[in-house]
Structure formats: structure tokens, C-alpha cells
C-alpha positions as CSV (number, residue, x, y, z in Angstrom):
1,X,84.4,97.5,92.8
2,X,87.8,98.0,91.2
3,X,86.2,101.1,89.3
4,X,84.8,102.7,92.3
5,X,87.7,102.1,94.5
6,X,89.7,103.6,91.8
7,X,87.1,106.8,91.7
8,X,87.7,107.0,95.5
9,X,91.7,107.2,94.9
10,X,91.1,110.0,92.2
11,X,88.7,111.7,94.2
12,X,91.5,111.4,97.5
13,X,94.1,112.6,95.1
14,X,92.7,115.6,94.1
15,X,92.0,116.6,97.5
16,X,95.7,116.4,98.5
17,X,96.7,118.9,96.1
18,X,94.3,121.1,96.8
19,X,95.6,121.2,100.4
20,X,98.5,120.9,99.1
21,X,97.9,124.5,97.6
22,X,96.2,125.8,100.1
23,X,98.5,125.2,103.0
24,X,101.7,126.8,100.8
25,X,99.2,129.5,100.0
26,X,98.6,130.3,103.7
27,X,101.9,130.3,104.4
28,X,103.6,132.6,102.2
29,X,100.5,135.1,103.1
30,X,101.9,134.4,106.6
31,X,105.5,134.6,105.3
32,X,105.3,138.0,104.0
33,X,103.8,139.5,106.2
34,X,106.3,138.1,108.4
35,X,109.5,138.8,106.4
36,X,109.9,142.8,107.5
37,X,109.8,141.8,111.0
38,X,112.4,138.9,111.6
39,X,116.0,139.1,111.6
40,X,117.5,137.3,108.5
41,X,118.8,134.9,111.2
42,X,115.2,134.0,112.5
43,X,113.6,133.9,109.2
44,X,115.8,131.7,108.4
45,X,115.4,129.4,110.9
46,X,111.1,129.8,110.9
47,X,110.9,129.9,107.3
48,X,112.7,126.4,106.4
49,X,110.9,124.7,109.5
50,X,107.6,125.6,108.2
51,X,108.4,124.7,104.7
52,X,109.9,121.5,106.1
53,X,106.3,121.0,107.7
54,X,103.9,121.3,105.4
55,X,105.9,119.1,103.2
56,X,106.0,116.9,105.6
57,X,102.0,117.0,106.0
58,X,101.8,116.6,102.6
59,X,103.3,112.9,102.5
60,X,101.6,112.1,105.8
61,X,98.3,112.5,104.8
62,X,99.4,110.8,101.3
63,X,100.5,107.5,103.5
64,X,97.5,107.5,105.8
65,X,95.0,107.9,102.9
66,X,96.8,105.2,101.3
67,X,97.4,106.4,98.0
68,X,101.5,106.1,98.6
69,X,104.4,104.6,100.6
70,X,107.1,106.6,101.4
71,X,110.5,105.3,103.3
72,X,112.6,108.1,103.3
73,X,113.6,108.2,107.1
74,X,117.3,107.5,106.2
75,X,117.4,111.0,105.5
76,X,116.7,112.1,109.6
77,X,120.6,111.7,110.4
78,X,121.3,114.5,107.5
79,X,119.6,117.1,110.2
80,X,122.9,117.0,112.5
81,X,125.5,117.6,109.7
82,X,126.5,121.2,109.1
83,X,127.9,122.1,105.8
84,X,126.8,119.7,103.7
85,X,125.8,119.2,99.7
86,X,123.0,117.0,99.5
87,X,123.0,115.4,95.9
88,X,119.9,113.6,94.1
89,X,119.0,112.0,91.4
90,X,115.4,114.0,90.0
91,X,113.2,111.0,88.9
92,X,109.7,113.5,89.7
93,X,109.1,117.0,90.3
94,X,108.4,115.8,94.2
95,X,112.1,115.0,94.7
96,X,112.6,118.7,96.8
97,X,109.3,118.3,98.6
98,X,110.4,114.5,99.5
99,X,114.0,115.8,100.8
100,X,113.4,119.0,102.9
101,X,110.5,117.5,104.5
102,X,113.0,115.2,106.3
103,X,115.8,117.6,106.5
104,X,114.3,121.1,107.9
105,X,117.6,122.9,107.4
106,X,117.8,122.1,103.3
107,X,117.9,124.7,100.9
108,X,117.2,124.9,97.7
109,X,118.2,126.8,94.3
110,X,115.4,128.3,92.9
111,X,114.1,129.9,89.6
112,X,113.8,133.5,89.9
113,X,110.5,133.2,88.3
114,X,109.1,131.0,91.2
115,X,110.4,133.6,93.4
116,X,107.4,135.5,92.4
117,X,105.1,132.5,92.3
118,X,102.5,133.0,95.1
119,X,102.4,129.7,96.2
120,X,106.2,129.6,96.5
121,X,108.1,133.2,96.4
122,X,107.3,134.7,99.8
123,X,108.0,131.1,101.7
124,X,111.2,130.8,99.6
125,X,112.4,134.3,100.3
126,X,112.0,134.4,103.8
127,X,113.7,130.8,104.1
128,X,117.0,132.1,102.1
129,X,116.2,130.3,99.6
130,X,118.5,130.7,96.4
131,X,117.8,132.1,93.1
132,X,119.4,130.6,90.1
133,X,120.3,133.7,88.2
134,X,122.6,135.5,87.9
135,X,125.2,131.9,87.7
136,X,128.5,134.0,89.7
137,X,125.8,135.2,91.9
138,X,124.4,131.8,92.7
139,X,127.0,130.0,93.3
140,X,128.7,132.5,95.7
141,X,125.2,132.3,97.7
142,X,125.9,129.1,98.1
143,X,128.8,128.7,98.9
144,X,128.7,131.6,101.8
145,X,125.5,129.3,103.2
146,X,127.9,126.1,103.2
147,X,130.5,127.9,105.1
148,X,127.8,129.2,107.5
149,X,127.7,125.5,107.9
150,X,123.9,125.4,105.9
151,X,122.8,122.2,103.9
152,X,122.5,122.5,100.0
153,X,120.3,120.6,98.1
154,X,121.2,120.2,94.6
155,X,119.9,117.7,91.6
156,X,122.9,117.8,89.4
157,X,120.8,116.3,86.3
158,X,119.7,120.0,86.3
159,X,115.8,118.8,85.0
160,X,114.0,115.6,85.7
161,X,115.5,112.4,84.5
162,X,114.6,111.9,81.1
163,X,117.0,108.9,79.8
164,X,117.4,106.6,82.9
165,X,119.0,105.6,84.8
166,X,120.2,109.5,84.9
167,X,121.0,112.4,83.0
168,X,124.4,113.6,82.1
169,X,125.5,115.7,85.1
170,X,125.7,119.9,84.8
171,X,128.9,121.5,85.8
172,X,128.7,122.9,89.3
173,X,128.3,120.7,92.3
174,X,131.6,119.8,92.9
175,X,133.0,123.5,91.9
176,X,130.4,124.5,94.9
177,X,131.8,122.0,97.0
178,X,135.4,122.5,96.6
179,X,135.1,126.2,97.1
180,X,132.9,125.9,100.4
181,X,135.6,122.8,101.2
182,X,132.2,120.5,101.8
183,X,131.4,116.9,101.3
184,X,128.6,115.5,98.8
185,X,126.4,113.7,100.2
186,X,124.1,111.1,97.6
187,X,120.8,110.7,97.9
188,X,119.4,107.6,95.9
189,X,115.5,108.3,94.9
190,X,114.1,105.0,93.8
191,X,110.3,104.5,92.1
192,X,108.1,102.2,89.7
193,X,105.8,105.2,89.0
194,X,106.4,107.7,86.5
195,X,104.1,109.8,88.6
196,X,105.1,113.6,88.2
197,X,108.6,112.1,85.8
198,X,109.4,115.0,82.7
199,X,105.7,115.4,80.5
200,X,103.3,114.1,83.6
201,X,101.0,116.8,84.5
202,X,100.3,117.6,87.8
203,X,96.5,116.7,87.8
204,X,97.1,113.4,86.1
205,X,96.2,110.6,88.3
206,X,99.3,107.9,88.6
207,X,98.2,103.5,89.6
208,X,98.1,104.0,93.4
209,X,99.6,103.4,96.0
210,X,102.8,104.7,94.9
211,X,106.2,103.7,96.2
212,X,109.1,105.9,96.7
213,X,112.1,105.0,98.8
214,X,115.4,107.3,99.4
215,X,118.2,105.9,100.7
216,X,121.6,107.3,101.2
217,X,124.4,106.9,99.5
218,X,128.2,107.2,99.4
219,X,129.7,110.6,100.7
220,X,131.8,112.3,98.6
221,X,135.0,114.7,99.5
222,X,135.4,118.1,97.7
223,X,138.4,117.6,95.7
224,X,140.8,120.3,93.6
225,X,140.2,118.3,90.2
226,X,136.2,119.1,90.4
227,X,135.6,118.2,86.8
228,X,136.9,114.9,87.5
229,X,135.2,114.1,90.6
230,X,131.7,115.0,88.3
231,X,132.0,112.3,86.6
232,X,133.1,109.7,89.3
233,X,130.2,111.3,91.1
234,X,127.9,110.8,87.7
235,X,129.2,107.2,86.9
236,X,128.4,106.1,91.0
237,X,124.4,107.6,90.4
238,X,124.4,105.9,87.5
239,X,126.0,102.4,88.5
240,X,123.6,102.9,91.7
241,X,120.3,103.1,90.1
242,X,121.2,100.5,87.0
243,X,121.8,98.1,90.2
């Protein structure tokens, strides 16, 4: 019974990314044809609502087929805050999908390569999202979005955790932050599974269910000394997680 329960799971899994795929498929078709024919201020605000949705599908159908469990809705009171750096710690390569799906207004930073990615690119573009290249350029996109009172979302391990309890944090997030004059606010991702952690493949099936929780954190205050804020903001994840 165990193996054919097990069979089932696989069989459910599979099925999830392939809807997965299709619905971000449909709608960056739907996005770029849309993209010449909203302002920049509605695309904004239609693009990130539908990314935030079909995300939010996504770990829906995941719960109700019972191959995960998912308490993430401490993030809902992020939606009312403008101008604000969301910070995470990057256990998998769902972290984004798990944060924007609660908070429609997120944005993220992107790699110009998945900019052209089918699945992703037209979606991303028509939702402001940002590209990580070039670095001067990047950070002055976002820092205008911050001061337009927009919501960042920024992993400041720069990559997936690969020595826990976290990475050694990349300059940046607090130079962002004390040039937009915005707070940080930490977002604690917490998991048994390695599912989708740095060398899982994507069509590897992980023990089900699995269990992910994200829970805030303490807020953080852009300072002058940014370097030194990093790594109060680097020992906190780190003292956080160990706990």
C-alpha cells in the first residue's frame, strides 16, 4: 500500500508541474500580447496580480492534493506596506514563488537570461520586473521602485543556501535600502525537505507531504554605515535559523 500510495504522490507531483508550466505559459502568451497596450502603470499593476495568482494556485492545489503544507499567511500584512525590502533566506528555488504569491505587489530581480525564458520573460516584463545586469543599472531600478513606494524582494545569500544555516551575505541590500531610505523587512523560510535546495532537480520527487512555514522577522532601518548593518543583518538570519 505504501508503494502505491507513494506511486499516487509521484503521479500528483508531476501533474503540478505540468500545470505549473502550462498556466505560466498561458500567461506570458497573454502578457505579450498585452504589453503594447497597457500603460506602464497598468501593467504593472495586472502583471504582478496575475503572477501573484497563479503562484498562489500553484500551492493551493499542492495543499489540497496533500503532497505539502504551507503556513505562510504571516506574510498578508506585508500587502499594506509601501516601500519596503523584503529579505529571505533561499533554502529552495520555490522561495519567490512562496513570497509573491502572498504579497501581489513583490518584485523581483531577475536574470536577463530568464527575461527571454518563455515561461517567465513576457510575465516578468510586463510586471516591471528587474533585470540583474547591468549592477549601476539594477540597483538604481530599484531603488526608483522603493521610492515609488514598490516592495523589493531580495535573497541576500545571492544563490540557494548551500552551508546552513545561510550563506555569507552579498553586498547590496542595505546599500539599496539606505539609498531608497527603506526598512528591511526579514522573512524566515523554515523546511525539513531539501526539496528543490542547490543540486535537486526539478523532476525529482521529494518524501511528501512537505512542510514549509515563513514567518516574519525583525524589521530593519536603512542605516548610513550599510556594510555594517550586512552583517548585523547576516548574524540575525543566521542566529534565527540555528534557533
Amino acid at each position: 500500500m505504501t508503494g502505491a500510495r507513494r506511486l499516487f504522490q509521484s503521479a500528483l507531483f508531476y501533474v503540478l508541474l505540468i500545470h505549473l508550466g502550462a498556466m505560466s505559459l498561458t500567461w506570458n502568451l497573454i502578457a505579450a500580447v498585452l504589453y503594447p497596450f497597457l500603460s506602464r502603470e497598468r501593467g504593472v499593476v495586472v502583471g504582478r496580480a496575475a503572477i501573484s495568482s497563479v503562484y498562489r494556485g500553484f500551492w493551493t492545489s499542492a495543499q489540497w492534493c496533500g503532497l505539502m503544507r504551507i503556513d505562510y499567511k504571516a506574510l498578508d500584512v506585508l500587502d499594506r506596506d509601501a516601500g519596503l525590502i523584503i529579505a529571505a533566506n533561499h533554502p529552495s528555488m520555490l522561495d519567490a514563488l512562496l513570497i509573491v504569491a502572498r504579497v501581489p505587489r513583490g518584485i523581483c530581480i531577475m536574470r536577463a537570461s530568464l527575461m527571454r525564458n518563455p515561461f517567465l520573460g513576457a510575465g516578468s516584463r510586463l510586471a516591471r520586473y528587474i533585470r540583474n545586469d547591468p549592477p549601476r543599472g539594477m540597483i538604481r531600478s530599484c531603488v526608483a521602485n522603493l521610492k515609488a513606494g514598490g516592495q523589493l524582494v531580495l535573497f541576500p545569500e545571492g544563490t540557494r543556501t548551500i552551508h546552513p544555516p545561510i550563506n555569507p551575505f552579498r553586498p547590496g541590500i542595505t546599500l539599496i535600502a539606505q539609498m531608497a531610505q527603506v526598512p528591511i523587512q526579514t522573512v524566515l523560510i523554515e523546511s525539513a525537505s531539501p526539496y528543490l535546495g542547490k543540486g535537486w532537480p526539478i523532476w525529482r520527487t521529494p518524501e511528501f507531504p512537505v512542510v514549509i512555514r515563513a514567518r516574519l522577522g525583525q524589521r530593519f532601518a536603512p542605516e548610513a554605515d550599510h556594510q555594517g548593518l550586512l552583517k548585523r543583518l547576516e548574524a540575525y538570519f543566521a542566529a534565527e535559523l540555528r534557533a
